[in-house]
C-alpha positions in Angstrom: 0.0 0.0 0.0 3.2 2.3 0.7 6.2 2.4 -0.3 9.6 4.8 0.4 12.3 4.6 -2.4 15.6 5.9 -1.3 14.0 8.5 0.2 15.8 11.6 1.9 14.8 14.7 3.7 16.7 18.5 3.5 15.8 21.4 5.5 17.3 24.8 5.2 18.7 26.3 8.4 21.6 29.3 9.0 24.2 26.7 9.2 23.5 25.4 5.6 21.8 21.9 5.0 20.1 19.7 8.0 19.5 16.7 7.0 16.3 14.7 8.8 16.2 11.8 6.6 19.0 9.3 5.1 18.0 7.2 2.5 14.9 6.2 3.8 13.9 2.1 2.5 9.6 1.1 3.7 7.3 -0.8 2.6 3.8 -1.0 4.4 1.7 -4.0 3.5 -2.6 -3.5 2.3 -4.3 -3.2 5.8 -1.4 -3.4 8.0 -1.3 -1.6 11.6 2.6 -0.5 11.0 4.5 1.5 13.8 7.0 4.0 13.6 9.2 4.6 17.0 12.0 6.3 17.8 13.8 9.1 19.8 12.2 12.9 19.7 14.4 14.5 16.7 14.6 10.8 15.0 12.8 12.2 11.9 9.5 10.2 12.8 7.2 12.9 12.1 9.1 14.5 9.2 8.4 10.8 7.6 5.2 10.8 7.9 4.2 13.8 6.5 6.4 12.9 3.4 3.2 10.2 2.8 0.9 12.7 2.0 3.3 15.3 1.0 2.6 17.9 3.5 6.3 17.7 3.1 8.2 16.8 -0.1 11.3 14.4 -0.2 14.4 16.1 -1.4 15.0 12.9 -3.2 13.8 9.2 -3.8 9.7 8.5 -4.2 6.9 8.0 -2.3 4.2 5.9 -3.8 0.8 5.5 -2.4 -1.3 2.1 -3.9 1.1 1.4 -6.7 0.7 5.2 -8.1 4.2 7.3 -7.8 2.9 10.8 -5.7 6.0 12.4 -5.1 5.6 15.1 -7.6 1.3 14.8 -7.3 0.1 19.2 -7.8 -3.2 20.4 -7.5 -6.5 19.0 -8.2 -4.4 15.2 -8.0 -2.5 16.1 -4.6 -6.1 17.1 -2.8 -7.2 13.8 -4.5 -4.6 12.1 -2.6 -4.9 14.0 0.8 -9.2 12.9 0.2 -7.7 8.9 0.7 -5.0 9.4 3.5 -6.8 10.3 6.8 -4.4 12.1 9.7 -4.8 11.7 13.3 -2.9 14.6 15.5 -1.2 14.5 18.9 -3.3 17.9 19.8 -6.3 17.2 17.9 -6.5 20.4 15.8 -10.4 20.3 16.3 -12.0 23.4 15.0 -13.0 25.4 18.4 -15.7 27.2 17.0 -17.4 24.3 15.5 -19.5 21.7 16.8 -18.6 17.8 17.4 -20.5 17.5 14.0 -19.6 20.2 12.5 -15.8 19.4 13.0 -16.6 15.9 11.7 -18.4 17.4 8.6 -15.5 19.7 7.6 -13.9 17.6 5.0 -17.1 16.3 3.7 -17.9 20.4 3.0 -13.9 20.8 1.5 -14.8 18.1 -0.5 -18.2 19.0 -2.0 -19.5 16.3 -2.7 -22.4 15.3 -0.8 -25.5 17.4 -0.2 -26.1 18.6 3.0 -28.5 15.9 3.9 -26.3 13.4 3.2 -23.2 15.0 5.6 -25.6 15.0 7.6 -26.1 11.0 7.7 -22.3 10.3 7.0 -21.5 12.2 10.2 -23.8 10.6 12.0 -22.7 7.2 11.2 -19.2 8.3 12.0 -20.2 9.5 15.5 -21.4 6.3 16.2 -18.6 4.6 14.9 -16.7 6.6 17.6 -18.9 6.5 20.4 -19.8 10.0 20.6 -23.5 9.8 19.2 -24.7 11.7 22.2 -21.8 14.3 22.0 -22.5 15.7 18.3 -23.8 19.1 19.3 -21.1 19.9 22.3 -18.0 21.6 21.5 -14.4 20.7 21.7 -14.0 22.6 25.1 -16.6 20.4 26.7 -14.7 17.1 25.7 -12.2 15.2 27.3 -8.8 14.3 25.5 -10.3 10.9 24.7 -13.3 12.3 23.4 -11.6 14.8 21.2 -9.2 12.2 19.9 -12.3 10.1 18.9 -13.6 13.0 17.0 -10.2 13.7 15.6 -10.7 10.0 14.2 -14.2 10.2 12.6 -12.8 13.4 10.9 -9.9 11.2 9.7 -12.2 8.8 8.2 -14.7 11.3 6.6 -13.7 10.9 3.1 -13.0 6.8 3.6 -9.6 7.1 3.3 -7.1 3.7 2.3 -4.7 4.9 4.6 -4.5 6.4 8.1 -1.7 8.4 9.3 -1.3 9.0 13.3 1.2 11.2 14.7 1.4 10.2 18.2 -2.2 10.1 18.6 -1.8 8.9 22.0 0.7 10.7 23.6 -1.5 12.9 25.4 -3.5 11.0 26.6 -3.5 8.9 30.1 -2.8 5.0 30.1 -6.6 4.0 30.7 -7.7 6.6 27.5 -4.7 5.6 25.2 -5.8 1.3 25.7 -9.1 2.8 24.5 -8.4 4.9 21.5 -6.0 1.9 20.2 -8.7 -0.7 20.9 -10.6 1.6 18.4 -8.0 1.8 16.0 -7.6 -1.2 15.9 -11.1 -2.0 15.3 -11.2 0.3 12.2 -8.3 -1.7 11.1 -9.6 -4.8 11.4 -13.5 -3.7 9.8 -12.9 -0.8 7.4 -9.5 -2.8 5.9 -8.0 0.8 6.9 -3.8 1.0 6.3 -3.0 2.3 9.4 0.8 3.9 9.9 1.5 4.7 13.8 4.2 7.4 15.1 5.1 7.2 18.5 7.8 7.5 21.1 6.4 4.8 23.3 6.9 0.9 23.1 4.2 0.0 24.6 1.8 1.3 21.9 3.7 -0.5 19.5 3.7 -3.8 21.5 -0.2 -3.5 22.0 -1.2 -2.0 18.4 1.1 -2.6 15.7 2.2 -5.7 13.4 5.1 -4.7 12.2 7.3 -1.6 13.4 10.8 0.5 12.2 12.8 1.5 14.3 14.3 5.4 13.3 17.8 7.0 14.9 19.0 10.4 13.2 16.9 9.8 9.8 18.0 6.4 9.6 15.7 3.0 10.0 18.4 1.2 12.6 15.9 -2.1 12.6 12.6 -3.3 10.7 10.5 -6.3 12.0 7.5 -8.4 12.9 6.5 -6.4 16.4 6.9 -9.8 18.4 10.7 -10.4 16.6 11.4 -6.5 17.7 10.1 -6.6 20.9 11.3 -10.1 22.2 14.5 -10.0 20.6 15.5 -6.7 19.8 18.6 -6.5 17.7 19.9 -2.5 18.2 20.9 -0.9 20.9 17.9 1.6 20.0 15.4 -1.0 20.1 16.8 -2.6 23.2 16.6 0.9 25.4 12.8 1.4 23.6 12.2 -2.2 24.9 13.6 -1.6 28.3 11.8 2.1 28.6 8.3 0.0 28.2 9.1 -3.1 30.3 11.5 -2.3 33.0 15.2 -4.5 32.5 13.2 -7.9 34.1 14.2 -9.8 30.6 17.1 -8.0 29.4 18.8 -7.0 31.7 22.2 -8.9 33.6 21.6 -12.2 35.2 23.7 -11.6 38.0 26.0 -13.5 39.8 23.7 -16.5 39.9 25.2 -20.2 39.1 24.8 -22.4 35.7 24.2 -21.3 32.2 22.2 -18.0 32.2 19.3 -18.3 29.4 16.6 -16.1 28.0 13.3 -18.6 27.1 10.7 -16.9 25.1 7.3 -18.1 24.4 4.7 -17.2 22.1 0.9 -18.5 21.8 -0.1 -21.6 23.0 3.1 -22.3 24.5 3.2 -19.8 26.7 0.9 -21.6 29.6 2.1 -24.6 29.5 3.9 -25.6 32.5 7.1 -26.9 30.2 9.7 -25.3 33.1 8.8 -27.5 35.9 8.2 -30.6 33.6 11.8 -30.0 31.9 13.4 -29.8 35.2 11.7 -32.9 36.8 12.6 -34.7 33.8 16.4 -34.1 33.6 17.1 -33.6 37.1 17.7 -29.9 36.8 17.3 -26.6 38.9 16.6 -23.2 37.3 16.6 -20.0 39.1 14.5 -17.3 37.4 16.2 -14.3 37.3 13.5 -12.0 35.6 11.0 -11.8 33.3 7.8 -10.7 32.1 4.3 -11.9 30.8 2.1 -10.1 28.2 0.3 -9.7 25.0 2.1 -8.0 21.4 -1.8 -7.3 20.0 -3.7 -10.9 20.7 -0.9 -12.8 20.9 0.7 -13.9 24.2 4.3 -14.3 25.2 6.2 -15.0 28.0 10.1 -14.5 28.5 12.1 -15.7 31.4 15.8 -15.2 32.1 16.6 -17.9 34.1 19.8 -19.7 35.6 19.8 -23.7 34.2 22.1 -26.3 36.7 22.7 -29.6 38.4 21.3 -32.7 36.6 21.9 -33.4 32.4 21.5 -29.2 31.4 22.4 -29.8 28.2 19.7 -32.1 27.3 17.4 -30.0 29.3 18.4 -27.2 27.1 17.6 -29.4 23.6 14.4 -30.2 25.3 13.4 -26.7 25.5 13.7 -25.8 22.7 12.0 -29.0 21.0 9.2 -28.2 23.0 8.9 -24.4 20.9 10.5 -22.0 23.3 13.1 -19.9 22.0 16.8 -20.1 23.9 19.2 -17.4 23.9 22.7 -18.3 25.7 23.1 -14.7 28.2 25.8 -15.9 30.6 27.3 -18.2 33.4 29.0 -21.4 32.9 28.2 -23.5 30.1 26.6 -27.0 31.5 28.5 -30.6 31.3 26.4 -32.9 30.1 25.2 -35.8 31.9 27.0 -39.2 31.7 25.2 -41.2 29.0 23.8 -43.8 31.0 21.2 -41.6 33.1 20.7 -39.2 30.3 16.6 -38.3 28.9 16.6 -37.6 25.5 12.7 -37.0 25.0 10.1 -34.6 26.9 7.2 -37.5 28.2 
């Protein structure tokens, strides 16, 4: 549905050129929920205003359902701004206008629809939102969830194929932000909506997104599945994002505990299985858990565990482990002898 080419991004200051963007490589997939994170001055919203040109690349192309917009003027670029939708961090609701009204205002731009039909569209918008009962208040008499839902029924006024969100949540509290991405999400997942997500915060990523890129200084430092990202981070970027949301419980260092320090991840069905106990019953083994941390990366769950592994046959506890579906990731400590042959299990019963 999106794709960046080579993409770069010049401003003009006093000291000459600043760059903001290096080379810039996406691709976001037909009805994905993609995430953008990174660091304030990482170039996250300066990339996603290239999208719908509110800002032009200095070089590369942008293209938007297989048609190149990069150089898109006039009647084609308000064409193109009709089908992308943006959500703002500070809602940019009209203050002199109504709930209604402010939904309407695109529908009017666009001219369209008669008045009576605005009048429906909005209506059925609202109660997409939840904020039927809200249409004749003003933004003043809203809270910050309520505006943001408004903000989002403006968005999707002209049934746009994509939807832009420039940390949507951010001002919002915890309790408000779980709502307005359960709604997102549920656009997503009815209206077939290509959602891209800016945000600072990996915890929106881990609850909303499928796939994510990571940005440092204009550059994408790591691109991913959300689950391979945040279970398994391979930058030091996306490990301090990782650590910022979930505290250092599974990443941080095992200590000065004995055995073979290992990181066990498990996803899905896996996750609730009590394989730990049955591993270590099996081979003899003791494990220590040194941290960890149980969730959900949008409906899938996970567990990861760092854990110290000794005594008994640790090596074939290890194998067994990781025959059973957990991922194992080596973090420290000695490595284990393995049991003498004779007493050794080979198979999980």
């Amino acid at each position: 549905m999106i794709r960046l080419e080579a993409v770069t991004k010049n401003f003009a200051s006093k000291r000459g050129t600043l760059p903001a963007l290096h080379g810039i490589d996406l691709q976001v997939g037909r009805g994905e929920i993609f995430g953008i994170i990174g660091a304030s001055g990482a170039g996250k919203s300066t990339l996603v205003r290239l999208i719908n040109l509110l800002e032009r690349p200095s070089s590369g192309q942008v293209w938007i359902d297989g048609q190149q917009i990069t150089d898109a003027r006039g009647t084609g670029l308000q064409a193109l701004r009709r089908q992308i939708g943006m959500v703002f961090q500070h809602f940019n609701l009209l203050s002199g206008r109504t709930v209604a009204r402010n939904v309407a205002y695109p529908l009017e731009l666009a001219g369209k629809l008669t008045k009576a039909q605005i009048a429906e569209k909005v209506a059925a918008l609202l109660a997409r939102v939840g904020l039927s009962d809200h249409a004749q208040k003003y933004p003043r008499q809203l809270s910050g969830g309520q505006k943001q839902r408004v903000g989002i029924a403006r968005a999707l006024a002209n049934d746009p194929k994509v939807l832009l969100c420039d940390e949507a949540t951010s001002a919002l509290d915890p309790q408000t932000t779980g709502q307005v991405l359960d709604l997102l999400q549920e656009i997503n997942r009815e209206l077939g909506v290509t959602i891209v997500m800016i945000t600072h915060e990996m915890e929106v990523i881990r609850r909303a997104c499928d796939r994510v890129a990571v940005l440092e200084k204009g550059r994408v430092v790591e691109e991913g599945p959300v689950a391979k990202v945040f279970l398994h981070p391979g930058h030091p970027v996306s490990r301090a994002l990782v650590r910022e949301a979930e505290g250092d419980a599974a990443l941080s260092d095992p200590g000065t505990a004995t055995g073979q320090h290992l990181r066990l991840t498990f996803t899905g069905a896996d996750t609730h299985q009590p394989l730990l106990s049955r591993i270590a019953r099996e081979f003899g083994v003791d494990f220590a858990i040194l941290g960890g941390r149980v969730g959900h990366i949008r409906t899938t769950p996970y567990a990861q565990f760092s854990i110290a592994l000794s005594g008994g046959d640790a090596v074939a506890a290890t194998a067994a482990l990781q025959a059973a579906g957990a991922a194992v990731e080596v973090i420290g400590g000695a490595a284990p002898a393995a049991a003498p042959a004779e007493v050794r299990h080979l198979h999980v019963v």
